[in-house]
Structures are given as structure tokens and as C-alpha cells.
Backbone bond lengths (Angstrom), bond angles and torsions (degrees), N, CA, C in turn:
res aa  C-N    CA-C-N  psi(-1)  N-CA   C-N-CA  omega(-1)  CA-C   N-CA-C  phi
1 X - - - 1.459 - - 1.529 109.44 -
2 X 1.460 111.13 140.95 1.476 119.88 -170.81 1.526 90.90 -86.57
3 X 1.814 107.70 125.06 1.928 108.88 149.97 1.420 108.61 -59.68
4 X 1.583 101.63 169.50 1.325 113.73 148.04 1.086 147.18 -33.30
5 X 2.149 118.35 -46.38 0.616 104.82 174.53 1.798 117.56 -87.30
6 X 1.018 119.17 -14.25 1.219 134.64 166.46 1.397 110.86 -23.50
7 X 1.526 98.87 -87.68 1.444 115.63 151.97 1.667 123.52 -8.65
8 X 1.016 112.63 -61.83 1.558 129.61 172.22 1.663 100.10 -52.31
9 X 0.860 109.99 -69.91 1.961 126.69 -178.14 1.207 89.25 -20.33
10 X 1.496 105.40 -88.06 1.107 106.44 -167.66 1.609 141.14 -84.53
11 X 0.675 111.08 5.56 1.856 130.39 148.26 1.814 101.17 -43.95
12 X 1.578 97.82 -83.29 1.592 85.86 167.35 0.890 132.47 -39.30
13 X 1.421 128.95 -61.57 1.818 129.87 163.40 1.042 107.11 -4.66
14 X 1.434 120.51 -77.12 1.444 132.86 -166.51 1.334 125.02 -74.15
15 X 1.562 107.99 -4.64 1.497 96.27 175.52 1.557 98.45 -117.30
16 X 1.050 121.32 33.71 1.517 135.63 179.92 2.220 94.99 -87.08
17 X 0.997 88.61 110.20 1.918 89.52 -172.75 1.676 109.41 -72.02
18 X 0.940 123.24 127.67 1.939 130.41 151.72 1.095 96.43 -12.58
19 X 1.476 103.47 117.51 1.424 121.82 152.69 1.989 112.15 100.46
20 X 1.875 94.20 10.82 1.399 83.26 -156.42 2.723 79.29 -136.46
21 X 1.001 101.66 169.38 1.767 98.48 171.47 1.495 87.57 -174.32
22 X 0.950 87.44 146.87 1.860 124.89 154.51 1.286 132.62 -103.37
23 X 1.527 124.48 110.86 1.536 129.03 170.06 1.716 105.88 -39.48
24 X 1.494 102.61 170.06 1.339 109.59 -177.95 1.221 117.50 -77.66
25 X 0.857 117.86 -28.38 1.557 121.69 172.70 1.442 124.29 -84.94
26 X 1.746 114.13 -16.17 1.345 98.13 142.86 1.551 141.19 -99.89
27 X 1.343 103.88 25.76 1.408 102.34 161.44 1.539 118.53 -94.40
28 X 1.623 100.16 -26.53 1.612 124.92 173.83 1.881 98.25 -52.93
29 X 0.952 98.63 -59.64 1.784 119.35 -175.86 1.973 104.87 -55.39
30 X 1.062 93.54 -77.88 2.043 95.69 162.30 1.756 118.18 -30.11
31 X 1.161 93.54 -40.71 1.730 106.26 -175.63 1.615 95.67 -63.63
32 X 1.208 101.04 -72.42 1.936 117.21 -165.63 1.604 96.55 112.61
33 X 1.649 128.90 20.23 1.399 112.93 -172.05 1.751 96.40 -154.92
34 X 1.323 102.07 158.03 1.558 100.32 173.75 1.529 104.00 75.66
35 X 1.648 96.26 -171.94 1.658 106.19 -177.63 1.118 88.25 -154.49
36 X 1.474 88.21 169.54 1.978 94.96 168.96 1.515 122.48 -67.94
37 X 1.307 140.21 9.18 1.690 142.61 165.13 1.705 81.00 -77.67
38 X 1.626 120.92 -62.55 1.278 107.15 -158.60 1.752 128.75 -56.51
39 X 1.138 87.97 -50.98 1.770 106.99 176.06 1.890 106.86 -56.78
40 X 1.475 102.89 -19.91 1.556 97.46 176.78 1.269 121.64 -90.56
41 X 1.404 106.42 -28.77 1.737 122.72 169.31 2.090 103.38 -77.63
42 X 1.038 110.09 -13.91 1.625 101.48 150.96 1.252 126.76 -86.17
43 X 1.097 111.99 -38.68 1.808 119.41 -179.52 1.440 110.59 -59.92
44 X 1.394 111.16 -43.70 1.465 131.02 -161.06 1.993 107.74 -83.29
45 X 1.302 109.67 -17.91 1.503 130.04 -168.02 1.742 97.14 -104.96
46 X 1.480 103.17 -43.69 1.739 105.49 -158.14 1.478 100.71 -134.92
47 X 1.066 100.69 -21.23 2.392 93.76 -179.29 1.663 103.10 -39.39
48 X 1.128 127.41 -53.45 1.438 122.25 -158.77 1.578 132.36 -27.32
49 X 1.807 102.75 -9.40 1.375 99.75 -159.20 1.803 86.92 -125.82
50 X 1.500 115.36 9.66 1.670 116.17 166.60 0.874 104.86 -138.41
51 X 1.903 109.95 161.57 1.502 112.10 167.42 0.891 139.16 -41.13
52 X 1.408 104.35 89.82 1.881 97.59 -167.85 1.329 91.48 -83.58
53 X 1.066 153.56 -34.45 1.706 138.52 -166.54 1.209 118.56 -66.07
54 X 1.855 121.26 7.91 0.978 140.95 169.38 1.683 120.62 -80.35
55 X 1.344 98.09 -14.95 1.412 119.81 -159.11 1.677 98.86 -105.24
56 X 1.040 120.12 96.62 1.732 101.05 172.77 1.716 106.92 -134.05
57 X 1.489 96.10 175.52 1.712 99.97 -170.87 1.853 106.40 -74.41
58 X 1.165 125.66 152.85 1.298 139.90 -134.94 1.777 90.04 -61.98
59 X 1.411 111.48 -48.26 1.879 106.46 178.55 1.187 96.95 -70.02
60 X 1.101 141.71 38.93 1.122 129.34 148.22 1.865 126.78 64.92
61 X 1.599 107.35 33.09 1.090 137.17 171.33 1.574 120.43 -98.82
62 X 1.267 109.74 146.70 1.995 118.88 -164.24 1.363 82.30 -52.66
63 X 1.445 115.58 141.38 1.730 133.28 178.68 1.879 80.27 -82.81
64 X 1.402 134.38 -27.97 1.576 102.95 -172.22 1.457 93.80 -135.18
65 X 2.106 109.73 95.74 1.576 112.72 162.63 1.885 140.63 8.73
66 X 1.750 73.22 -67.12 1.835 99.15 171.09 1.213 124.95 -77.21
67 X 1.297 109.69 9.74 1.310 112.74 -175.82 1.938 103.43 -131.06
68 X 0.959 112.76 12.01 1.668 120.69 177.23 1.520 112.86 -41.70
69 X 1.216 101.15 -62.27 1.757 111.62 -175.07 1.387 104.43 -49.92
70 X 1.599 127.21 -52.02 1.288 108.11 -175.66 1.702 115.58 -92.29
71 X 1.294 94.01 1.91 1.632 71.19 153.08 1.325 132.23 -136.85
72 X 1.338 92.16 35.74 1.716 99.86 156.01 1.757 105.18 -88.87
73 X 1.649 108.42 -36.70 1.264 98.35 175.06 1.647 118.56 -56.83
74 X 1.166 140.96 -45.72 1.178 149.58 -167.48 1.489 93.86 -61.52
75 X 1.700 116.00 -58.91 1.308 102.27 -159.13 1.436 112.01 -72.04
76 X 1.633 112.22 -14.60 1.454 89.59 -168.99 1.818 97.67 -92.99
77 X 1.526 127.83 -7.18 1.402 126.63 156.52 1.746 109.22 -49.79
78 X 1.234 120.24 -49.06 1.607 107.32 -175.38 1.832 102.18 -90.43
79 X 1.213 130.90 26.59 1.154 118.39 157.68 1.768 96.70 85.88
80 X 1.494 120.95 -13.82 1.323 108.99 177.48 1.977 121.87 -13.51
81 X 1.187 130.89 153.80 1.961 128.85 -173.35 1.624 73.27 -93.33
82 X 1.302 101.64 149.41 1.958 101.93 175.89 1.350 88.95 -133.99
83 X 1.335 109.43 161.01 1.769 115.37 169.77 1.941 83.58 -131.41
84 X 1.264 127.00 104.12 1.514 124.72 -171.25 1.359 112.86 37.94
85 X 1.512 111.44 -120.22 1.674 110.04 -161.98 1.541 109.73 -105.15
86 X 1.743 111.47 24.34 1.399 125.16 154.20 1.660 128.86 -122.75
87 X 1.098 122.56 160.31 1.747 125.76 -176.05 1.590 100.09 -60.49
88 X 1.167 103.43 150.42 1.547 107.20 165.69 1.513 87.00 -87.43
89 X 1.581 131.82 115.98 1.288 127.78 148.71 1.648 116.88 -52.66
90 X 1.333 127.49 -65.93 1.539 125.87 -170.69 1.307 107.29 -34.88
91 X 1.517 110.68 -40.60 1.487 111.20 -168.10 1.782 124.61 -101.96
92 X 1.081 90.74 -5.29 1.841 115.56 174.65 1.722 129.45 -116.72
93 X 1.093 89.32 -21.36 1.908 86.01 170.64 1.552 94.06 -83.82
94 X 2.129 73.55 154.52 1.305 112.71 178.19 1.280 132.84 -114.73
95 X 1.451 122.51 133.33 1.532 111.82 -129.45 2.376 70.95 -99.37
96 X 1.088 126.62 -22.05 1.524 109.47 -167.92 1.409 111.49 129.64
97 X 1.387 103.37 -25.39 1.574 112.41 -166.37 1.901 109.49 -98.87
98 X 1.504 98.28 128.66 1.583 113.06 178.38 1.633 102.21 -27.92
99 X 0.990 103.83 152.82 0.984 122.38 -169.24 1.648 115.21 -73.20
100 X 1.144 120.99 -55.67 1.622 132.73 155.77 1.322 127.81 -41.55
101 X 2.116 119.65 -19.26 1.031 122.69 161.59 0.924 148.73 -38.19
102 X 1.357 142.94 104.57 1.695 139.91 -162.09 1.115 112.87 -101.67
């Protein structure tokens, strides 16, 4: 059974837009609760059913090693900014805010 904050995790996950991810600690940070160990022991327990390739470690490397190949494919399908076989963070994190926000 999914907690609350779980729940929360991944809500964000999913409203994280194509072409755009957040380290663990800033979804932890967006929340106001947890840290990045926590938000990773959700992803890692419950991610399976959201973009998790949205989710990566703060330099902007695949949050799961063994899983690189597919998500370089994904990211470079949504246009993800890449610096080689990591995210360009400066140019790809997501601050939380709709997308149309000015």
C-alpha cells in the first residue's frame, strides 16, 4: 500500500513535463518534507508506473545505472538538453511550475 507521502512523490513524477526532470532532492524540496534517500526509496519501491527517467541524481545522471540505455533513449525521444550520457540540469530542471507560467 502506497503512504501519503508516497502518493505526493509521485504526483510530482507525473506532472514533471517531456523534455524537462528533477533531482531527488528537488522534488523532496517542492514537497517541504523528506530528502532525497526518501523520495529515492519511493521511486525505487513505486516509480514503475511514472516517468521515472524524469527523476535523476542531482548531476544529472540516470537515478538507475542499469537502466542508462533506456533512458537516454526516452530522454533524447522527449527532446530532454543532454550534456553526453547525462541531462543538462541548467537547461532541464524543473522548478514545479505549469508549464505556461511566466
Amino acid at each position: 500500500m502506497v503512504d501519503a507521502f508516497a502518493e505526493r512523490v509521485l504526483d510530482v513524477v507525473e506532472r514533471i513535463p517531456p523534455g524537462k526532470v528533477m533531482a531527488y532532492g528537488d522534488i523532496a524540496e517542492y514537497l517541504g518534507e523528506g530528502g532525497p534517500r526518501q523520495v529515492g526509496k519511493v521511486m525505487s519501491t513505486w516509480g514503475g508506473g511514472v516517468p521515472w527517467w524524469r527523476v535523476v541524481h542531482s548531476d544529472g545522471t540516470c537515478a538507475a545505472p542499469d537502466h542508462l540505455v533506456r533512458c537516454l533513449a526516452r530522454w533524447r525521444e522527449e527532446g530532454t538538453p543532454l550534456r553526453g550520457e547525462r541531462v543538462n540540469m541548467r537547461e532541464a530542471r524543473w522548478d514545479g511550475r505549469p508549464a505556461n507560467f511566466h
